[in-house]
KEPA-328671 format. One line per field, with one value per atom (N, C-alpha, C): residue number from 1; residue in one letter; atom name; z, y, x. Coordinates in steps of 0.1 Angstrom, whole numbers, plus 5000, padded with zeros to 4 digits. Atoms other than C-alpha are relative to their C-alpha. Last residue first. Layout:
N
num: NUM|...
residu: A|...
atome: CA|...
Z: Z|...
Y: Y|...
X: X|...
This chain:
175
num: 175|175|175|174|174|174|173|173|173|172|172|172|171|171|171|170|170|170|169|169|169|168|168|168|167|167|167|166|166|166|165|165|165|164|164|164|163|163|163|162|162|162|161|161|161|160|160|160|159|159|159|158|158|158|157|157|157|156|156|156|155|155|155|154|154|154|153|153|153|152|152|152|151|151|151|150|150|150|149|149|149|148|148|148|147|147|147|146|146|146|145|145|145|144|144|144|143|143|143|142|142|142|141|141|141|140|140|140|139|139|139|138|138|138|137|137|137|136|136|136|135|135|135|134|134|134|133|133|133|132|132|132|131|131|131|130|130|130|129|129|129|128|128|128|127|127|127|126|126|126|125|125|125|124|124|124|123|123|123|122|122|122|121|121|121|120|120|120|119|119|119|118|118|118|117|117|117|116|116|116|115|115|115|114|114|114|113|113|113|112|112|112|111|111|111|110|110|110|109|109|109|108|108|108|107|107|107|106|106|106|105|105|105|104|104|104|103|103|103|102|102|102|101|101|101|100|100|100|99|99|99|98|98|98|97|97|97|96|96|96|95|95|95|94|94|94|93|93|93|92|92|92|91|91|91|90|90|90|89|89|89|88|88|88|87|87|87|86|86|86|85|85|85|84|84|84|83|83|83|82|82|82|81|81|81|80|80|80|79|79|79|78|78|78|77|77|77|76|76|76|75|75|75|74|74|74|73|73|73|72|72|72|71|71|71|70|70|70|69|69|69|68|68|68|67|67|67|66|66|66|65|65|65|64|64|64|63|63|63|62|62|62|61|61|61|60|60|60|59|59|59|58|58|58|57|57|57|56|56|56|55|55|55|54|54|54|53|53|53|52|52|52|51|51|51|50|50|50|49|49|49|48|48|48|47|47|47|46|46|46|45|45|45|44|44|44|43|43|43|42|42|42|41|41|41|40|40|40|39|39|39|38|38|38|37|37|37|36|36|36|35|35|35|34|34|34|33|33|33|32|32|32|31|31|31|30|30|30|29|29|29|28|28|28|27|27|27|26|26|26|25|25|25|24|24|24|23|23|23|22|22|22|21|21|21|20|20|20|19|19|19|18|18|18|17|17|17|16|16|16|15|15|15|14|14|14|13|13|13|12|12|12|11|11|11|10|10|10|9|9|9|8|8|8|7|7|7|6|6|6|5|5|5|4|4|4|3|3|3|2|2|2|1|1|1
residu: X|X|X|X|X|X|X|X|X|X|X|X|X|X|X|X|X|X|X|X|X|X|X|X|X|X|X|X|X|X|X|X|X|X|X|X|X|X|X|X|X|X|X|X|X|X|X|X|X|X|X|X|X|X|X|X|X|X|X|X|X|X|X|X|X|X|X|X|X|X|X|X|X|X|X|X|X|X|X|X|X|X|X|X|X|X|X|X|X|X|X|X|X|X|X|X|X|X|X|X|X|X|X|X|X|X|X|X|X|X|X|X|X|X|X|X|X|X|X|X|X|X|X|X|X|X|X|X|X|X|X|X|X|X|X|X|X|X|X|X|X|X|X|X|X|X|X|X|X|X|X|X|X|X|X|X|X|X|X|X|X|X|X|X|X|X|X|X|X|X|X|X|X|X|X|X|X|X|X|X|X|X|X|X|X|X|X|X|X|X|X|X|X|X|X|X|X|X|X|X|X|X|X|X|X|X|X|X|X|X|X|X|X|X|X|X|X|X|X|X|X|X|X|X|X|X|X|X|X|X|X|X|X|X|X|X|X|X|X|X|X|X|X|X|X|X|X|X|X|X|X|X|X|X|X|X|X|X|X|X|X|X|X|X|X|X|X|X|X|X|X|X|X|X|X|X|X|X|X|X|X|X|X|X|X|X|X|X|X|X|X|X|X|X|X|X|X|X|X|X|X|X|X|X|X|X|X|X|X|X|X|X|X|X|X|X|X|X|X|X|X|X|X|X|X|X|X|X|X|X|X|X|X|X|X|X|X|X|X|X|X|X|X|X|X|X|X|X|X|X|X|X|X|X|X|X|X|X|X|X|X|X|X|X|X|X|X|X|X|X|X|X|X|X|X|X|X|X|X|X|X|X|X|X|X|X|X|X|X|X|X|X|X|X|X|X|X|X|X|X|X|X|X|X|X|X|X|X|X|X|X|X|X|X|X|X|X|X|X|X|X|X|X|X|X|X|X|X|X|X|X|X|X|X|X|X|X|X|X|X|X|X|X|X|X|X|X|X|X|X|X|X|X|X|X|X|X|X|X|X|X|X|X|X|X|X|X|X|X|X|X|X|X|X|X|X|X|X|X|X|X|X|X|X|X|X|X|X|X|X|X|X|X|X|X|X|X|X|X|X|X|X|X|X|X|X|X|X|X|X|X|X|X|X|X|X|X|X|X|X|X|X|X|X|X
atome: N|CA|C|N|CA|C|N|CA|C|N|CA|C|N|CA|C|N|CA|C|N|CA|C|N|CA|C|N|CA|C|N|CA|C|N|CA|C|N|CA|C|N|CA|C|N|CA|C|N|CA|C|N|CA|C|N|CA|C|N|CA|C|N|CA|C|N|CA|C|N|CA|C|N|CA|C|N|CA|C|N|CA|C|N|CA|C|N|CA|C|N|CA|C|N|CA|C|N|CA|C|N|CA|C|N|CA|C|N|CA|C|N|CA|C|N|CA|C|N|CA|C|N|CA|C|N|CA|C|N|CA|C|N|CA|C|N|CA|C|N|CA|C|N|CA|C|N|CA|C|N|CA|C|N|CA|C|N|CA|C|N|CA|C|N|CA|C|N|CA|C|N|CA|C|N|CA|C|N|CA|C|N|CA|C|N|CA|C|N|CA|C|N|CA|C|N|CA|C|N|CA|C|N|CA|C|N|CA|C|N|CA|C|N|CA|C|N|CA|C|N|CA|C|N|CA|C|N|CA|C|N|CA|C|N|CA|C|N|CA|C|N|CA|C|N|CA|C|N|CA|C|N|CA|C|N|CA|C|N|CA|C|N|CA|C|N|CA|C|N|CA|C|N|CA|C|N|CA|C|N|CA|C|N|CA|C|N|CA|C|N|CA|C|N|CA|C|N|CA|C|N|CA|C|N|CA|C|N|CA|C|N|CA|C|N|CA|C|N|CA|C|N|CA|C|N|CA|C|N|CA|C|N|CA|C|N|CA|C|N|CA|C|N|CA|C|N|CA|C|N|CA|C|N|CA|C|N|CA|C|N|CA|C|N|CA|C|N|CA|C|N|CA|C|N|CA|C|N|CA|C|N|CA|C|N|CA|C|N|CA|C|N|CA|C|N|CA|C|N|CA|C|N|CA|C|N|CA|C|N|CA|C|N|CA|C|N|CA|C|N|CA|C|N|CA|C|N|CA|C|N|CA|C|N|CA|C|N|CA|C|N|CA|C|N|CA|C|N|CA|C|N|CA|C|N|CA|C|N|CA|C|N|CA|C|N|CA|C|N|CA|C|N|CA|C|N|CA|C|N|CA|C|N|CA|C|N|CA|C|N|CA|C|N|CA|C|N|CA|C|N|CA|C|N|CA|C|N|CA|C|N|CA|C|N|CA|C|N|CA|C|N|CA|C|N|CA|C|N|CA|C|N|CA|C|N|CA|C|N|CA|C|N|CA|C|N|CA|C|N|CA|C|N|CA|C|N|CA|C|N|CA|C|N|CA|C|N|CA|C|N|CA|C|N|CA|C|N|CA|C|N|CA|C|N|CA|C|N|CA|C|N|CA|C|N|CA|C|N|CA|C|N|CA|C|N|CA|C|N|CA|C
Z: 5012|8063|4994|5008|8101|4984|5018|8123|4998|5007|8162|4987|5008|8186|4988|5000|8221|4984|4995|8221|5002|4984|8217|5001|4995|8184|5014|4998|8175|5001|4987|8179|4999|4986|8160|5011|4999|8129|5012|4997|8126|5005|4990|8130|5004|4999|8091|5016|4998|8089|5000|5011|8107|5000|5001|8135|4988|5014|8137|5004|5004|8172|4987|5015|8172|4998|5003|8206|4982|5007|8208|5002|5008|8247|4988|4997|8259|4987|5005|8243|5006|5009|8249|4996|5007|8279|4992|5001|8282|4996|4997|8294|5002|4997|8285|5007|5008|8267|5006|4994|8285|4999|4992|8266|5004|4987|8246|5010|5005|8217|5013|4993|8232|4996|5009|8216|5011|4983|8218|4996|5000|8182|5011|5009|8191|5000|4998|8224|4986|5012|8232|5002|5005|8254|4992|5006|8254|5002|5008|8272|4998|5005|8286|4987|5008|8312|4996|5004|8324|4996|4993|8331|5002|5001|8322|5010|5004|8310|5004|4997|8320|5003|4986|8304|5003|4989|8282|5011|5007|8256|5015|4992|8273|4996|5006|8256|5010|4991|8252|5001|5002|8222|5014|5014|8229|5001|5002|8259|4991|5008|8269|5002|5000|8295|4990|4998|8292|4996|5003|8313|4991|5007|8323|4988|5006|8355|4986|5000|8363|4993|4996|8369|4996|4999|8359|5008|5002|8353|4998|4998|8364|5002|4988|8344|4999|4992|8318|5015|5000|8298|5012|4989|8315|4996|5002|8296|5014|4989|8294|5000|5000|8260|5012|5016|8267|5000|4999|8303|4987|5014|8306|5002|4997|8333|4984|5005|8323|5004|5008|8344|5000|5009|8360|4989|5006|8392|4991|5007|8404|4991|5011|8427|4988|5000|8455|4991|4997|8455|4995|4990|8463|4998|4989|8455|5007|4994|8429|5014|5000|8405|5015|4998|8398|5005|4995|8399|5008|4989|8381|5002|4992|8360|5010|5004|8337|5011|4995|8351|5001|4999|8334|5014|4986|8334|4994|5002|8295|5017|5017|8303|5004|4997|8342|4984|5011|8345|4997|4995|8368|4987|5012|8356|5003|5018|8382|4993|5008|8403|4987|5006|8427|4993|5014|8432|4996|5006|8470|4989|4991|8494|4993|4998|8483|5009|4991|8488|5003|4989|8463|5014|4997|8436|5014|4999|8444|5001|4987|8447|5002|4995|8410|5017|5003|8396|5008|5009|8411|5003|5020|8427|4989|5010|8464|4985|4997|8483|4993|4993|8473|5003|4999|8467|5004|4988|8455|4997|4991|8434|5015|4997|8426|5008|4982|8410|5004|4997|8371|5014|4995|8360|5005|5004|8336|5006|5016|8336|4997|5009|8373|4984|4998|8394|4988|5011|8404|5004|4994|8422|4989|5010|8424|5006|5002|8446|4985|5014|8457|5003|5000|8482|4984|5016|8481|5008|5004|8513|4991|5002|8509|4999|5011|8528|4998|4999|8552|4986|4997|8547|5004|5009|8528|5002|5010|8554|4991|4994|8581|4989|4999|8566|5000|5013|8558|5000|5002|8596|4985|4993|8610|4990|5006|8586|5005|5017|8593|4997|4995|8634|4986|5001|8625|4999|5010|8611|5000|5008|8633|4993|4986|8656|4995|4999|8618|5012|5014|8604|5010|4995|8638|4989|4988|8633|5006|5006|8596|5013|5002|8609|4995|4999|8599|5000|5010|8597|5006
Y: 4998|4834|4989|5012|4828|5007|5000|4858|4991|4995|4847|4999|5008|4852|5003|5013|4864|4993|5011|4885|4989|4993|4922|4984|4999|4900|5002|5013|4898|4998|5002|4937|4985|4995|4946|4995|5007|4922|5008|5016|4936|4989|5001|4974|4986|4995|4979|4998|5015|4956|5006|4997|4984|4991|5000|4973|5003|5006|4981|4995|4992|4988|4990|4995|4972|5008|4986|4954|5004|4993|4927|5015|5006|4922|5004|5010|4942|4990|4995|4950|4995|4994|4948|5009|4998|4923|5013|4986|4913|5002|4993|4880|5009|5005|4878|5001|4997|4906|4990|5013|4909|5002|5000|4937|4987|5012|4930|5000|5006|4960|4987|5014|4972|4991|5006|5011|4984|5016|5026|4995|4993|5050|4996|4997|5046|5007|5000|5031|5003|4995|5049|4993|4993|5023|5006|4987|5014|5008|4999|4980|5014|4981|4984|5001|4996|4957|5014|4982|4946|4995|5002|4901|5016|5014|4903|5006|4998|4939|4987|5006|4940|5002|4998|4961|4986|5008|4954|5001|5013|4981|4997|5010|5002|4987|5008|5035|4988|5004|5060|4987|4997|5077|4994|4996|5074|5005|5010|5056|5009|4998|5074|4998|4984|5061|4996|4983|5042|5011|4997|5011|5019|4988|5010|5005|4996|4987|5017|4982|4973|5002|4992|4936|5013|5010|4933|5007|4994|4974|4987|5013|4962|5007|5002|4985|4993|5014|4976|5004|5018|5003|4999|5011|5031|4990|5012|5062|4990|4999|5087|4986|4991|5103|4991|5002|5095|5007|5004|5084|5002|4992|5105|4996|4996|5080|5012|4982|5076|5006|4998|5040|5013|4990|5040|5006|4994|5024|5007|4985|5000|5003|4997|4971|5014|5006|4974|5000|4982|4998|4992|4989|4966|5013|5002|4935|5011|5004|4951|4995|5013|4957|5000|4995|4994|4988|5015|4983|5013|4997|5014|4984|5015|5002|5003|5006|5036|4988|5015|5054|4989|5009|5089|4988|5002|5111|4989|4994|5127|4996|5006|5122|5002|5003|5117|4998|4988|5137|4991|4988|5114|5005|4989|5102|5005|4997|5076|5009|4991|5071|5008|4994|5050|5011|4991|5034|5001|5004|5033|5002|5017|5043|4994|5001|5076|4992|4991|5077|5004|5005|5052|5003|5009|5071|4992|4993|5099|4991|4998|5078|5008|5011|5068|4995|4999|5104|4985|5010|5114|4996|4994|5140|4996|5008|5132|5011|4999|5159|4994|5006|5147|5011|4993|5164|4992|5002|5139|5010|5012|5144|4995|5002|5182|4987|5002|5194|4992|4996|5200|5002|4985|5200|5002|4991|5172|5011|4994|5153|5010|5013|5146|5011|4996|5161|4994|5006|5145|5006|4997|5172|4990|5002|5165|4996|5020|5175|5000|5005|5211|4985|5021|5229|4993|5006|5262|4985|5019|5282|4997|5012|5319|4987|5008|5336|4994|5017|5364|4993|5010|5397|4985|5005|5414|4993|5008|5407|4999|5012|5420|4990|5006|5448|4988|5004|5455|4995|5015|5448|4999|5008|5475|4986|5003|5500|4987|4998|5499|4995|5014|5495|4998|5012|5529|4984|5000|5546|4989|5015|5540|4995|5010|5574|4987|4998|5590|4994|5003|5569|5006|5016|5578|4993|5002|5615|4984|5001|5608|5003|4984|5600|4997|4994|5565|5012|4993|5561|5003
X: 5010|4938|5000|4990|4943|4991|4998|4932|5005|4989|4934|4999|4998|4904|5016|4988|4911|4999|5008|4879|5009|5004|4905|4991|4982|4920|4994|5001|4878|5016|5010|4877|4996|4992|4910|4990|4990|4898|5003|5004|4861|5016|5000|4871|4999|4991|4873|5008|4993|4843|5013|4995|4824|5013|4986|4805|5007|4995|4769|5013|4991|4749|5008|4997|4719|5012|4992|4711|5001|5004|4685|5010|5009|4690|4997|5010|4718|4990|5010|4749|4990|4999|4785|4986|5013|4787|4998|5008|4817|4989|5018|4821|4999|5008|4857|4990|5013|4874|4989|5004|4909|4984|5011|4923|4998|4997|4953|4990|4989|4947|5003|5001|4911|5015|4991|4922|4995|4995|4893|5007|4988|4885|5005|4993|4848|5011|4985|4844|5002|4995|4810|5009|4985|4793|5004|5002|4755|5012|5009|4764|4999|4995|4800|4985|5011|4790|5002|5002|4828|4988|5018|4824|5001|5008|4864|4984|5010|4880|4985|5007|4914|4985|5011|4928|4997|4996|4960|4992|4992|4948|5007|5007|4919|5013|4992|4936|4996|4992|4906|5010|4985|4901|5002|4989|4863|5011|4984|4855|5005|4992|4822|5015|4988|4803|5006|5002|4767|5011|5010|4774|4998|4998|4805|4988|5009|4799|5002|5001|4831|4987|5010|4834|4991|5008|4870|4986|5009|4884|4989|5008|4919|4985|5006|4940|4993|5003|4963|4993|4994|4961|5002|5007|4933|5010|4993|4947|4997|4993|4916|5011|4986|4907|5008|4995|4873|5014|4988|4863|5008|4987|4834|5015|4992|4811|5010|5003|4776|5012|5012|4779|4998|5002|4811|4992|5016|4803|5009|4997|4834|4984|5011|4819|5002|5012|4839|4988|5008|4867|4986|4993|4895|4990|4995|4877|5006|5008|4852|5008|5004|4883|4989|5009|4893|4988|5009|4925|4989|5009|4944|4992|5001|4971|4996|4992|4970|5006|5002|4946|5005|4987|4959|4995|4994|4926|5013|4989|4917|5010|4993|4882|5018|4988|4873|5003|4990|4845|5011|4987|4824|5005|5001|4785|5015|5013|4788|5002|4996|4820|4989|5013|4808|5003|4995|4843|4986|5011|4845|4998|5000|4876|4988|5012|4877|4990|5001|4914|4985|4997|4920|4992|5009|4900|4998|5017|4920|4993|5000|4953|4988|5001|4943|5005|5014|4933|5000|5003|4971|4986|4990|4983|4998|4992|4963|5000|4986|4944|5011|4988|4911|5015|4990|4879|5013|4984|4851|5013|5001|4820|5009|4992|4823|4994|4997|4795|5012|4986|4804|5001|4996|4771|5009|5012|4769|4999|4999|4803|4986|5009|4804|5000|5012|4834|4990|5010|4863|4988|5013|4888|4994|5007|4925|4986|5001|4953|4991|4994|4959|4999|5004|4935|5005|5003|4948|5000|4999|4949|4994|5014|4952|5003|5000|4976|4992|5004|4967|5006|4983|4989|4992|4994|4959|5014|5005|4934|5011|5000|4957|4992|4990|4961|5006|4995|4928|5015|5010|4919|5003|4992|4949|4989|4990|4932|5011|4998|4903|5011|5004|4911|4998|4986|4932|4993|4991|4903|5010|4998|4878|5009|4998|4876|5004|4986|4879|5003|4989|4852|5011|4994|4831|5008|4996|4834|5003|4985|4827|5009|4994|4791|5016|4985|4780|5003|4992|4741|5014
């Protein structure tokens, strides 16, 4: 037990230690944090300003389940040659501007597209089987050997979407 005899013998060192606490500065770790879309653990901490020197900076694109809606990607090479196999399977990419990145390869298995802007992607031999891209903009995309659906898939297309998503396959409307 603390007598008040030793409080007062204590005092100054008290007071010299709060002092001292409140003249420290706190370090902030500024950059950008990818964390996964379901509990919000922190996949990778970077330092970098940008979601595409983060990636960089990773050095690997296992990105599974990541948070990344609403990210600016925007001629990100996500391509297998440089972050090796991009993992975005169950990724939250909705909202996020990807035109013309290089997303060849890419496993997107799973992740949500919605409102995202994929126009001028590059998209060749992508697996965006069980993909949300409703409301995706694919406008120039590079659409070859996508794989869309597995075996027996059922998703619908609505014929309102039928001309923007055979344009995104390279084919050209004639009437």
């Amino acid at each position: 037990m603390i007598t008040k005899k030793d409080v007062l013998e204590n005092i100054d060192q008290v007071k010299k230690y709060i002092e001292e606490a409140d003249n420290k500065k706190e370090e902030k770790t500024i950059g950008i944090a990818i964390k996964t879309r379901w509990t919000g653990d922190i996949i990778f901490q970077s330092t970098k300003t940008t979601y595409n020197e983060a990636i960089i900076e990773k050095g690997d694109a296992d990105l599974r389940g990541a948070d990344l809606s609403d990210a600016n990607l925007s001629g990100a090479n996500l391509r297998g040659a440089n972050l090796r196999d991009a993992d975005l399977s169950g990724a939250n990419l909705s909202g996020a501007n990807l035109r013309d990145a290089d997303l060849s390869d890419a496993d997107l298995r799973d992740a949500d597209l919605r409102g995202a802007d994929l126009s001028g992607a590059n998209l060749r031999d992508a697996d965006l089987s069980g993909a949300n891209l409703r409301d995706a903009d694919l406008s120039d995309a590079e659409l070859s050997n996508v794989k869309f659906y597995g075996k027996g898939g059922n998703k619908g297309l609505k014929k309102s979407q039928l001309e923007s998503f055979l344009r995104a396959l390279g084919f050209i409307i004639v009437d």
